[in-house]
C-alpha positions as CSV (number, residue, x, y, z in Angstrom):
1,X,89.6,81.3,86.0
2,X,85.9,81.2,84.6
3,X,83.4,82.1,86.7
4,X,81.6,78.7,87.4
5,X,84.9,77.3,88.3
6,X,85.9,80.3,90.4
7,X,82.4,79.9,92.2
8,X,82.4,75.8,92.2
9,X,86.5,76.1,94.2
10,X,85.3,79.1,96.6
11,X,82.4,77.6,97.7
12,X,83.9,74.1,98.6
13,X,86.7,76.3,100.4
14,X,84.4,78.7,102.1
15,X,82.0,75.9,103.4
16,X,85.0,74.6,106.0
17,X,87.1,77.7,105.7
18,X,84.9,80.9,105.9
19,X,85.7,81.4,109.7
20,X,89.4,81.9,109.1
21,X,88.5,85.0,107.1
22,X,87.2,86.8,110.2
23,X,89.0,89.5,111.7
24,X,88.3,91.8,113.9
25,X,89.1,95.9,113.0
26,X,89.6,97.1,116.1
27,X,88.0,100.3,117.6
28,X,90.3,103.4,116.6
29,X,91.0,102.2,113.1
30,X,91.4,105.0,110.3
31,X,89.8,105.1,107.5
32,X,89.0,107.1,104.6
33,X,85.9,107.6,102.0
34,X,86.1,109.7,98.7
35,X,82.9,110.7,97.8
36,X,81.6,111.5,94.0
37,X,79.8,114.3,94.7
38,X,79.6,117.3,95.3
39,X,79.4,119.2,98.6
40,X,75.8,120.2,98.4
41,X,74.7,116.6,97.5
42,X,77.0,115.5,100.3
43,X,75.6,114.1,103.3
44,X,77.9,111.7,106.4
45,X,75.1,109.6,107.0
46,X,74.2,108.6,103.2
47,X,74.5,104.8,102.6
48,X,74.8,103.9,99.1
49,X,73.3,100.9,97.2
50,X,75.1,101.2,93.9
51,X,76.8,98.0,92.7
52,X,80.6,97.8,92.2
53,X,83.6,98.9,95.0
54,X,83.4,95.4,95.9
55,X,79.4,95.5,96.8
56,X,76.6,93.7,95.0
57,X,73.9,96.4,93.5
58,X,70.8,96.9,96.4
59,X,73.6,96.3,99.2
60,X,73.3,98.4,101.5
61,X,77.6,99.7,102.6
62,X,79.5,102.5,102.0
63,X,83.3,101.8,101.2
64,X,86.2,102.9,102.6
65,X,90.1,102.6,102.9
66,X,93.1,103.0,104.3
67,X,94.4,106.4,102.5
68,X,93.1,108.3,99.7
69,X,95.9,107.4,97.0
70,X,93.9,104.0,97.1
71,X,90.3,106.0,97.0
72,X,91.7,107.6,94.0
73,X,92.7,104.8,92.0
74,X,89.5,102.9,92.8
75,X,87.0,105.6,92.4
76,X,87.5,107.4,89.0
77,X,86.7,111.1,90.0
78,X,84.1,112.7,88.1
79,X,84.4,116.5,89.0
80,X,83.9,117.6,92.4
81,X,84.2,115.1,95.1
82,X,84.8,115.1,98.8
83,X,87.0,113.7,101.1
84,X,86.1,111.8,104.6
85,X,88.2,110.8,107.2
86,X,86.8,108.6,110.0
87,X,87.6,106.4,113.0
88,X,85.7,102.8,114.1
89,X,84.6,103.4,117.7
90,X,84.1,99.9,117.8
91,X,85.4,96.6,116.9
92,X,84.2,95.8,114.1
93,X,84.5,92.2,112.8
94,X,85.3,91.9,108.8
95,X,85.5,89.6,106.0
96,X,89.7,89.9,105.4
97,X,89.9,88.3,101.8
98,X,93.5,88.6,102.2
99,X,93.2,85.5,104.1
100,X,91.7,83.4,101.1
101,X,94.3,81.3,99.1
102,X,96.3,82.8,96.8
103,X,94.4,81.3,93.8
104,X,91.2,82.9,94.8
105,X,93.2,86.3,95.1
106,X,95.0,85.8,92.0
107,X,91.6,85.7,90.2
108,X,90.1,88.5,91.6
109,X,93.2,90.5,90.8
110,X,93.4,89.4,87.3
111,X,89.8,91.4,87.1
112,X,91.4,94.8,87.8
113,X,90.9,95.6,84.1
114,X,87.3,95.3,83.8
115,X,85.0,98.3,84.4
116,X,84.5,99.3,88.1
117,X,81.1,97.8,88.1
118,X,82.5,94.4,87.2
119,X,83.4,92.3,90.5
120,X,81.7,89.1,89.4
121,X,84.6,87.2,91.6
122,X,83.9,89.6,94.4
123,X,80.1,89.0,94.7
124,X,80.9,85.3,94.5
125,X,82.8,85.3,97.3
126,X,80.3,87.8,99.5
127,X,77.4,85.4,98.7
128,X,79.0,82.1,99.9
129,X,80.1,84.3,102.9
130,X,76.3,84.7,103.6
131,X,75.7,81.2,103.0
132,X,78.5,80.0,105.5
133,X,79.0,82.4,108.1
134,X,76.4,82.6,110.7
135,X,74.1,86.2,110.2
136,X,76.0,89.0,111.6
137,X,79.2,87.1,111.9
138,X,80.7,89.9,110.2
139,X,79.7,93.9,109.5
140,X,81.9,94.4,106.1
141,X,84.5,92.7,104.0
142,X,88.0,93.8,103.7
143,X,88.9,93.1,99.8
144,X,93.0,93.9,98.4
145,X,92.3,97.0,96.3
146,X,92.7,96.0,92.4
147,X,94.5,99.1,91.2
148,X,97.3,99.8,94.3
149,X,98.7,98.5,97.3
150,X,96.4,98.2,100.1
151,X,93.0,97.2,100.2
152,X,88.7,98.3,100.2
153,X,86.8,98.2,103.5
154,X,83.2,97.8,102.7
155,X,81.1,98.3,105.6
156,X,76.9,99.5,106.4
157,X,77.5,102.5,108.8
158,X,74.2,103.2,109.8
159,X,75.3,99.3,111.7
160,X,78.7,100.2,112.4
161,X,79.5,103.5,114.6
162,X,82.1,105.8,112.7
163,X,83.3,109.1,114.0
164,X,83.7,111.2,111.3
165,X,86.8,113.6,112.1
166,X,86.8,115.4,109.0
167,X,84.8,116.1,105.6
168,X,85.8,118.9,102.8
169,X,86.3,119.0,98.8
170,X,89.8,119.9,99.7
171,X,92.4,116.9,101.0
172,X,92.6,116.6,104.6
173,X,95.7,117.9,106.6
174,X,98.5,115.5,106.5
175,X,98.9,116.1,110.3
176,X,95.2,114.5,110.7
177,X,96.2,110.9,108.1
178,X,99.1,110.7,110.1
179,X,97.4,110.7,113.1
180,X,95.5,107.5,111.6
């Protein structure tokens, strides 16, 4: 699906349907960041404004997920890195683009291949989100990740409270993801 027709059959759905993509993440929730950089660059409170993981360039949103198998297929390690694993500690109400029609996911899938900066379909849909939900409706979008099963949670944390349980350039325990 081209772009303009993508854009053109989003819109017309979001403008009745964007308040059936709202769910709320509630406080508790696990999730997990892996960060390229290394760990004197490092820093919990950075908030990055680089386009692509499902974010529009100047966006301010850090993105996370539900384990780091998905982290690794979606963020293309470049040496050192390090691993986060965090909690909500409060509900936090998301964009679930799960919950758009199956032709709208279909053609934001068939993008996996493009380079990670390339999420035309996923900036389309983020934009009509801002022109049909009310402001602050939401604090993130929850996309399906492109390259594995499971999905992207792309959220501002200096607006969402996150307790950060553990950061290192080594994998957390398994004892601590399981606890998620």
């Amino acid at each position: 699906m081209q772009n303009n027709e993508f854009q053109s059959g989003v819109f017309q759905w979001l403008s009745t349907g964007a308040a059936a993509l709202i769910q709320t993440l509630p406080s508790g929730s696990g999730i997990c960041r892996l960060v390229n950089v290394p760990a004197d660059k490092y820093s919990i409170a950075y908030v990055s404004t680089k386009p692509g993981s499902f974010k529009m360039s100047g966006d301010k949103g850090n993105w996370y997920t539900q384990n780091f198998k998905i982290a690794a297929a979606e963020v293309h390690q470049s040496g050192e890195c390090v691993y986060e694993v965090s909690r909500l500690s409060q509900d936090t109400p998301v964009a679930n683009m799960h919950r758009l029609p199956q032709p709208f996911l279909d053609a934001i899938y068939e993008d996996r291949d493009l380079p990670l900066v390339s999420y035309d379909k996923s900036h389309i849909v983020l934009s009509g989100l801002g022109q049909f939900l009310s402001t602050n409706a939401v604090s993130g979008a929850y996309f399906p990740s492109r390259r594995e099963d499971g999905g992207c949670l792309v959220i501002n944390p200096s607006g969402v409270s996150i307790d950060t349980l553990y950061t290192g350039v080594q994998p957390p325990p398994n004892a601590l993801l399981d606890s998620l």
